[in-house]
N, C-alpha and C positions, 0 to 999 in steps of 0.2 A: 495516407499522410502519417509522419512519427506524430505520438502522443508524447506528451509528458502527465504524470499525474504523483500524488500528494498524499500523507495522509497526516495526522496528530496524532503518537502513541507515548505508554510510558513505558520503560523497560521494566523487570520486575523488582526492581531496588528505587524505582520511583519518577526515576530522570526522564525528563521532557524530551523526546528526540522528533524529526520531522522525516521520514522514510519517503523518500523520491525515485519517481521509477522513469526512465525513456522506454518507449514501446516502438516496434518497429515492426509492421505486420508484414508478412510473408508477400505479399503485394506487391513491395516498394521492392523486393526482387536484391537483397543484399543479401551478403552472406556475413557468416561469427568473425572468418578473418580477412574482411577487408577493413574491419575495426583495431585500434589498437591502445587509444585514448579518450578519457572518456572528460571535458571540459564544463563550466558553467560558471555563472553568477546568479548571485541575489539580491538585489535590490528593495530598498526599504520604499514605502510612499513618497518620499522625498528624492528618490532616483540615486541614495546613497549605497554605495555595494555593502553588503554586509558580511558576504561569503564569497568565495573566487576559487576557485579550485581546479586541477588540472592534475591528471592521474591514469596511470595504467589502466586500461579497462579491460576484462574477458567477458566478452557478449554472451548469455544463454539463450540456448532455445524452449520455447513453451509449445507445444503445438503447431510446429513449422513457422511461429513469428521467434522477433529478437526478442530482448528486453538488458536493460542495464539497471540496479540498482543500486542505493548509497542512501544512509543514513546522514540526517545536517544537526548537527549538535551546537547547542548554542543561540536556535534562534529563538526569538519569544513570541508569543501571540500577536497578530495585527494581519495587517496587508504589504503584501510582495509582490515582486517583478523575477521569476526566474526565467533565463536563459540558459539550456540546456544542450548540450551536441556531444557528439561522436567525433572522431578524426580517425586517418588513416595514418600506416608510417611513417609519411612523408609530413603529416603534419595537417592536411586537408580536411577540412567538416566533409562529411559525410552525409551528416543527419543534425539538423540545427531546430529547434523551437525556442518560441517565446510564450510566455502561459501566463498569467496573475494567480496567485494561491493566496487563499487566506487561511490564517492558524487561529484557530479558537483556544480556548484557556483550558487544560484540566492538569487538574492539582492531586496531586497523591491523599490527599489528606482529605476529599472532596467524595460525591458520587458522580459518575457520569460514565459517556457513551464515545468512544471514538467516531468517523465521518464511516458510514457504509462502505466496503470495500467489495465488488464484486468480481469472482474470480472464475476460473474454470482448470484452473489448475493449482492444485495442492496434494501437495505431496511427500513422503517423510526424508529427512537427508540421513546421512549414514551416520554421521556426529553431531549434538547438540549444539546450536548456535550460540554463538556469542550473545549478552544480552545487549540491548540497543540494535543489532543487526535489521536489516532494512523485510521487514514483512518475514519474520521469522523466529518461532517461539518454540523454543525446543529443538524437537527435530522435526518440527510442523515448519513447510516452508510454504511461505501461498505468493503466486503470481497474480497480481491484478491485473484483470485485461485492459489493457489500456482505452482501447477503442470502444470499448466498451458495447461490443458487437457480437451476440451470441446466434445462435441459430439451434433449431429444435431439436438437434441430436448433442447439443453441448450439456453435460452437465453441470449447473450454476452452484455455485457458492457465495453466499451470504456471510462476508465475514467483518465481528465489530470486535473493539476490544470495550469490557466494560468493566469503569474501577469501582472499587470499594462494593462489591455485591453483599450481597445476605450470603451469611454464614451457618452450616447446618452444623453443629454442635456435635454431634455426634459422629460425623467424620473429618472435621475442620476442612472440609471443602466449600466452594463457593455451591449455595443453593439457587438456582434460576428455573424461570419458566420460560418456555419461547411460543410466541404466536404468530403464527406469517400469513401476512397477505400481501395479495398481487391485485393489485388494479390497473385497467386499459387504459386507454382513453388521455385528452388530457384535462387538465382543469375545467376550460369552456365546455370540453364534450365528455364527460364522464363516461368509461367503458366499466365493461363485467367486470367484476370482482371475486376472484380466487382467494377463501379465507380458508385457511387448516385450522383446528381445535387446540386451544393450549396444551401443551404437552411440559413434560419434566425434563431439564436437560442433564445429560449425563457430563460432570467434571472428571478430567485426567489429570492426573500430575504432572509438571511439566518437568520435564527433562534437563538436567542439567543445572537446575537453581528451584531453588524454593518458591 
C-alpha cells in the first residue's frame, strides 16, 4: 500500500515548516516514470482546505521503493485531513491516500524535540539544500521509510531534530548526550529491552547556512 507520512521541523533561520512524504514500496510494482504529477489537499478539522496544490513531480528511488517529497509552508499546529497522490501524463492518479496528521507547536525561541523519524536511507547530496527543503539539512538528506518496515539486514536510523540545545562554550556547538533504547513487546505484554550507555554526541556544521 502507498504511505503517506509527516513530520514538524524548523529551518535554520526558525521558520515552522511541515515536510510531507508519499512512499511507494517497490511491491506495488510501479515504476519513477509512469509518474509525472504530484497533487493534494489539506484540510483543517472543519473539512476547510487550507492547502491545494498540483505540481510537477520527479519520483526518487530509496532502496528499490518510490518516494516523493514537499515541504507545506504556512500551516499551524492543530489537526488535518491530507490527501495526497501521484498522477500520470495523462493526468490519471496513479497512487492516492488519505491520512489525518496532527502538527504540534515548536517555537524557535522554546526548547524541544521534533516527532521520531525512522529511516534506512541517508545519505549526502552533492550541493547543500536549500533551508526549509523536505527532510534535508545541508547536504544531509534522509529518507523516512514510509511503511515503516525494516528487516534485520537494514540499517536503522533514528532521526529527531532538537531546538535550542545546551551550548558547549568553548566550541559554540550544540552539546548532547544520547541514550537508546529498544523495547519489544507491546504495552499489555512488555518484551526485552535493548538499552545502550549514554554516550557524547558528536555536532558537525552544517553545510551551507549557519
Amino acid at each position: 500500500p502507498t504511505n503517506s507520512m509527516h513530520s514538524e521541523l524548523l529551518s535554520p533561520n526558525g521558520d515552522y515548516f511541515v515536510p510531507i512524504q508519499l512512499y511507494i514500496p517497490k511491491s506495488a510494482g510501479y515504476t519513477a516514470d509512469q509518474v509525472s504529477t504530484f497533487f493534494g489537499t489539506v484540510e483543517d478539522s472543519t473539512g476547510t482546505p487550507v492547502s491545494i496544490f498540483e505540481e510537477p513531480a520527479t519520483v526518487s528511488a530509496s532502496n528499490g521503493d518510490l518516494y516523493f517529497d514537499k515541504s507545506l509552508n504556512g500551516l499551524k499546529p492543530g489537526t488535518y485531513r491530507a490527501t495526497l497522490g501521484l498522477a500520470d501524463k495523462e493526468g490519471k492518479p496513479v497512487v492516492m491516500t488519505t491520512q489525518p496528521i496532527e502538527l504540534k507547536s515548536m517555537a524557535k525561541d522554546e526548547t524541544g524535540i521534533s516527532r521520531l523519524v525512522l529511516a534506512s536511507d541517508v545519505h549526502q547530496t552533492d550541493t547543500a539544500a536549500l533551508m526549509g527543503a523536505p527532510y534535508a539539512f545541508g547536504r544531509v538528506k534522509i529518507v523516512p521509510k514510509g511503511d515503516r518496515i525494516f528487516t534485520t539486514k537494514d540499517e536503522i536510523t533514528y532521526f529527531i531534530e532538537v531546538i535550542n540545545p545546551g551550548i558547549d562554550e568553548a566550541t559554540n556547538m550544540p552539546k548532547l548526550q544520547v541514550k537508546l533504547e529498544l523495547a519489544g513487546g507491546t504495552n499489555e505484554k512488555p518484551g526485552r529491552t535493548i538499552s545502550a550507555p549514554i554516550s557524547d554526541a558528536t555536532p558537525l556544521p552544517l553545510t551551507g547556512a549557519p
